[in-house]
Structure formats: C-alpha cells, structure tokens
N, C-alpha and C positions, 0 to 999 in steps of 0.2 A: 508341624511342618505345614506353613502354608502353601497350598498350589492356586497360582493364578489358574482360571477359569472359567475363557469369555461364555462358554457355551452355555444354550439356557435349555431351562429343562421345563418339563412340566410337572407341576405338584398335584397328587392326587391322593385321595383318601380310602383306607380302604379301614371300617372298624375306626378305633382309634390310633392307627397308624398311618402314617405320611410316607409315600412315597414321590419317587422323580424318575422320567421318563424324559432320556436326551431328546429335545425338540427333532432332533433331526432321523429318529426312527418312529418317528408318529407319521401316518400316513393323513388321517382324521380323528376326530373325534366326532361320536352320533351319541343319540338320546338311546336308550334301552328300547329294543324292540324284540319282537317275538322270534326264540331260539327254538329252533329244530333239532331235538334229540337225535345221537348217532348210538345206535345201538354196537356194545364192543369197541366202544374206543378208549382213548386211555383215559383214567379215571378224572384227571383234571380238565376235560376236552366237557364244556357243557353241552354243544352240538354246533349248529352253523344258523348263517343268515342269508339272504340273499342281498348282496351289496350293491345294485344297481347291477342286475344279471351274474354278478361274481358270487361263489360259491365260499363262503369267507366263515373259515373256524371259530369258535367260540371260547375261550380259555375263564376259567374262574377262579381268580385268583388267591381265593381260598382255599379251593381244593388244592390248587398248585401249592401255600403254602401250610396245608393240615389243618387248616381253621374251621370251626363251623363257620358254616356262609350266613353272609349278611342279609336281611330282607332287600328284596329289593323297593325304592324308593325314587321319588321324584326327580331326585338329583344323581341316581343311577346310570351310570354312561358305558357307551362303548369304546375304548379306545383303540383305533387300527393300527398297528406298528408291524413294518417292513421284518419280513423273517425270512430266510431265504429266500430271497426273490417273491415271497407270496405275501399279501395282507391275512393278520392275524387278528384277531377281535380279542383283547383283555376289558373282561367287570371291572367297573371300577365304583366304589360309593359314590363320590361326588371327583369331579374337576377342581383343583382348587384355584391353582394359576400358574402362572410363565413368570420364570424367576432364574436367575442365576446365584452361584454360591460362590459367595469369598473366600471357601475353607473348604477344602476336600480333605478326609480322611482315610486312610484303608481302614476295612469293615473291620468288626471285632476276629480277631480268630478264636473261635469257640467253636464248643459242639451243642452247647443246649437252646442255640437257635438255630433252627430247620431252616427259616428262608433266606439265615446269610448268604449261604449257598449262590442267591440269587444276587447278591451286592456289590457292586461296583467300589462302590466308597460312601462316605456317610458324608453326607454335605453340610455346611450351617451357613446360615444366615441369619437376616434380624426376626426371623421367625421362629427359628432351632434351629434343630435335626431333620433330616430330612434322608433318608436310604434312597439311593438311587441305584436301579434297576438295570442288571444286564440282561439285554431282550435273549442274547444265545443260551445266556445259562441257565432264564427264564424259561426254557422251550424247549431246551435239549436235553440229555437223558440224564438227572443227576445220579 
C-alpha cells in the first residue's frame, strides 16, 4: 500500500536503529548537556535541564524502549518535541537528517518488539526503513 507523504521527518539514531520524528513536533534540537537527576520519577524520565530558564524533562530512549543505554558521544543530542503543551527532551545517538518517505507502512503487529508500541508506521525510502515515532504513545502510560 503506498501512502503519499509530503511530510518530512527527522531521522535519528539511536544504537543501531533509525528512527523518525514528524518535523512538526520537534520544538529544537541541542547538543547533550548536563542532566539533573529527579529522584522518584518514572524509570524512563533521565531528569531535566534548564532550557533558557524552562524547566524541560529528560526522557532516555532506551530506558523508554528496555535497551541498555548508549554511551554518550559527540554526536549525542537532545531532541525537544511538543508533548502536551510542554517541551520534552528525548537522547538521541546522533541527528541523522530531514527526509521524507515514499512508503509508509503500518508497524508490524507483534508482541516480541516492546517499542512497536511506540510506532506510527515504518517508513522507506532510498535509505530503508526507518520507524517513525508517535511522540503520545512515546510519553503516555503503555
């Protein structure tokens, strides 16, 4: 089934997995900076930052998706995406780029991947695959 699909997304890496974030729930993207642990929060919440006086979550998207976590690295970024009304901060490995997909697919239905959960649809292009991310079911209680 192909779906037309002017909208562009961002590609990002997390391990050796690719993901996509609709450009239009990115607030920004920042370099990795130093996180403030919140003691008692939910297990995937790494703590917060100070975003230009804003008080801005930390999410690790490992923990979010049961992975061990990646060292962090140079190419380590923060990505801020709109979640109820608030800026949210997801780890991400590296930024890869702004891309649109020729092919949208619904996610596999299965059980023995935990972050489908997380999956909009599986995108391709002249890259591959590429899973792209819904920020609500990314954040909300699975």
């Amino acid at each position: 089934m192909l779906v037309a699909n002017p909208d562009q997304y961002i590609v990002t890496r997390l391990g050796n997995e690719r993901h996509a974030f609709n450009i239009h729930d990115i607030n920004e993207i920042i370099k990795m900076e130093h996180i403030t642990e919140l003691p008692n929060s939910k297990p995937y919440i790494k703590g917060v930052i100070n975003l230009r006086g804003k008080i801005v979550p930390i999410v690790s998207m490992c923990r979010r998706f049961g992975i061990p976590e990646t060292p962090i690295g140079k190419l380590t970024r923060i990505v801020v995406v709109q979640f109820q009304h608030e800026g949210t901060g997801i780890i991400v490995d590296a930024v890869d780029k702004v891309t649109s997909f020729n092919d949208i697919q619904p996610p596999p239905e299965t059980n023995e991947t935990f972050s489908a959960q997380f999956i909009d649809g599986i995108g391709q292009n002249q890259d591959g695959l590429v899973s792209i991310l819904n920020i609500d079911r990314l954040f909300g209680e699975a």
